[in-house]
C-alpha positions, 0 to 999 in steps of 0.5 A: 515526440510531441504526440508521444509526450501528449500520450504520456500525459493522458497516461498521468491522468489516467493514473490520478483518477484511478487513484481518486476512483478507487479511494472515493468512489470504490464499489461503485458505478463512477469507481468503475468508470475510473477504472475503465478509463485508466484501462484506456489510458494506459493501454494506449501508452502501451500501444504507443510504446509497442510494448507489454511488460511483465513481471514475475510478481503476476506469474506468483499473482496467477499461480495465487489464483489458479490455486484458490480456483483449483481449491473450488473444484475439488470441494476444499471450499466451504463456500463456493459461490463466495470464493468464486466472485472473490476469484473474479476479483482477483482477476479483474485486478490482476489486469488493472496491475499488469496495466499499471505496471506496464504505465509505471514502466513504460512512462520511465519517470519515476519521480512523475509517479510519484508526484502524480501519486502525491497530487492525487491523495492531495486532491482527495484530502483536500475534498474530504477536507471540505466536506468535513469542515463543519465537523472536522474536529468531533469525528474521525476524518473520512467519516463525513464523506462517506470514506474509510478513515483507514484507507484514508490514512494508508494514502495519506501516510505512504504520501508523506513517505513518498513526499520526504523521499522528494523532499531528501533528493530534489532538496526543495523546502516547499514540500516541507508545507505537504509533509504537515498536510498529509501528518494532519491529514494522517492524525485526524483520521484517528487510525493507528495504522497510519501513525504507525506507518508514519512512524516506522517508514520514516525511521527505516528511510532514514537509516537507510538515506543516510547510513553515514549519519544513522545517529544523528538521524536515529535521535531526530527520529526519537525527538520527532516521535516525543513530539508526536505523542506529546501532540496526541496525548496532551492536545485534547482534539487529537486525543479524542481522535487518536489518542484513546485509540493509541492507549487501547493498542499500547495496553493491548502491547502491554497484555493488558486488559482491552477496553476499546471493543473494536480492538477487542472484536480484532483481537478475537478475530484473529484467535478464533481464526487461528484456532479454524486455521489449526483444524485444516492448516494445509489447504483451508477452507477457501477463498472468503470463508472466514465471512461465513465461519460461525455465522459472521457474514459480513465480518473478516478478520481484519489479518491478512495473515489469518485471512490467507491462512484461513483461505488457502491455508500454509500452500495458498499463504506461502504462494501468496507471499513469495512476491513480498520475498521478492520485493524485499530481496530486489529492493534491499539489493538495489538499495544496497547499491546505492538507488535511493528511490528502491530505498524508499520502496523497500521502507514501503514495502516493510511497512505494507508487510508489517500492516498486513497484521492489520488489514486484509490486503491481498484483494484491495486494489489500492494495497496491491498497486502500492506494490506494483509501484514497488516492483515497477521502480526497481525494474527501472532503477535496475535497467538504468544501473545496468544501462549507466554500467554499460556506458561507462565499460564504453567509455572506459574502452574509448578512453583506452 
């Protein structure tokens, strides 16, 4: 027990540098090395639990790939050699999420996870944090080390969720002083995407935490809100950051004119895939392609939705999100029978699915570990209803 408990723990740590790795240090030589290691880490967890577990989520996975592969050999792809090291991509994480899967479920202790999960976006904004401190106020947060403000954002604001679910069950005002970190740490970066995450995924944990009280929440929620739009507006730092940025996506909203040009050069984007999505909506034109649609390169279209359209046009769109299906269904369903955590995981994975309309999602590692994190709470907190029913038919027989 002892050795399987020291086991475990390489395994959180493992896990936390992933973490760490993949937001600071991405596409690089130490972000490899983090990866390499959580490979270690977790298949020794496997090793020492002489198990593999697997989900339906990677056969959707496989199928996503093998159709996008099957898409280069039959000459449906306009850019081969792109869609091919994309291909080698999806590979290398569809292993790295089968392993954080199986370090998920086979560690069997939610909460840990996600306090491991919360103690490494803490380490990460605490870094980014220091780095910044000389100009922490006249730029967005993340710029100064070298880190995407969104990706930054995206931690952050899903450990605030992760962080409120924590604070709601274990009842502890501690977490009250994370819950601020992580808001602070969410508005300096100036990302909408994390406001909005903040704001929608609260709202829906709520509602769902305490169906009893849906008013009275729904009405904290609209003071909340007011506050933090009073903050972003009328704060003159903040709304340097973020507030100019909110204004150009309410006008966008609104149909009005769009002055910010990145929200202009995205808009555009998505118009212009559209209309090459409408030209050859069944199969696309490849993985990557739309890099190389009218000379872009090194744009995309910052959609997941027209990304994947553009890709794989209406068969490789709907095979990539059938998984999304799945994870709303199971986790509605379970929240439905009373597991707060698959209710938080469904706030999640709501949230992930309305960002996709901001964000190329569906080869970003940390994007798809959100969702595995999902897929591998539901499958416990479904072994432990079946298991408690179980003794609970037990007892009632014994009792009888």
């Amino acid at each position: 027990m002892k050795k399987r408990s020291q086991i475990e723990a390489v395994a959180d740590f493992g896990f936390i540098i992933f973490v760490v790795t993949e937001a600071v240090f991405a596409h690089s030589r130490v972000g490899q090395l983090g990866l390499i290691f959580f490979f270690c880490t977790s298949f020794l967890l496997c090793l020492s639990k002489m198990k593999i577990k697997s989900n339906i989520f990677f056969f959707f996975s496989g199928i996503f790939i093998l159709y996008n592969w099957l898409n280069i050999q039959v000459g449906i792809s306009t850019v081969p050699d792109a869609s091919m090291d994309l291909i080698w991509t999806l590979l290398i994480n569809i292993i790295s999420l089968v392993l954080l899967y199986n370090y998920v479920v086979l560690r069997n202790d939610p909460k840990r996870v996600i306090r491991n999960f919360t103690f490494a976006v803490l380490c990460i904004t605490g870094w980014v944090m220091a780095l910044s401190m000389p100009s922490l106020l006249r730029g967005r947060l993340g710029s100064a080390a070298g880190i995407n403000a969104n990706v930054l954002a995206f931690l952050s604001s899903n450990a605030l969720l992760m962080t409120l679910y924590l604070r709601i069950t274990d009842k502890k005002t501690s977490y009250n002083l994370i819950l601020i970190w992580f808001l602070m740490s969410t508005l300096l970066t100036g990302s909408r995407k994390g406001i909005l995450i903040i704001a929608l995924g609260v709202v829906i944990l709520m509602l769902l935490m305490f169906p009893q009280k849906r008013t009275r929440n729904l009405l904290l929620v609209c003071l909340g809100s007011i506050l933090l739009w009073v903050s972003i507006m009328r704060v003159p730092i903040l709304y340097q950051i973020v507030g100019i940025r909110v204004e150009a996506l309410m006008d966008l909203v609104q149909g009005g004119n769009i002055e910010e040009a990145s929200l202009r050069s995205r808009n555009n984007f998505i118009s212009q895939g559209w209309e090459y999505f409408l030209r050859n909506p069944w199969r696309g034109y490849g993985l990557d392609a739309f890099r190389y649609i009218r000379g872009y390169r090194h744009m995309y279209s910052h959609n997941n939705f027209i990304e994947l359209l553009v890709s794989g046009g209406i068969i490789g769109f709907v095979i990539y999100y059938v998984n999304y299906l799945i994870i709303l269904l199971r986790t509605f369903n379970e929240g439905k029978k009373g597991n707060s955590l698959a209710k938080l995981m469904f706030a999640i994975a709501v949230v992930m699915l309305v960002m996709d309309y901001a964000v190329v999602s569906y080869y970003g590692r940390l994007y798809q570990a959100l969702l595995v994190l999902t897929i591998g709470f539901t499958r416990i907190s479904k072994v432990q209803r079946k298991r408690n029913l179980d003794t609970n038919f037990a007892t009632g027989e014994n009792g009888s």
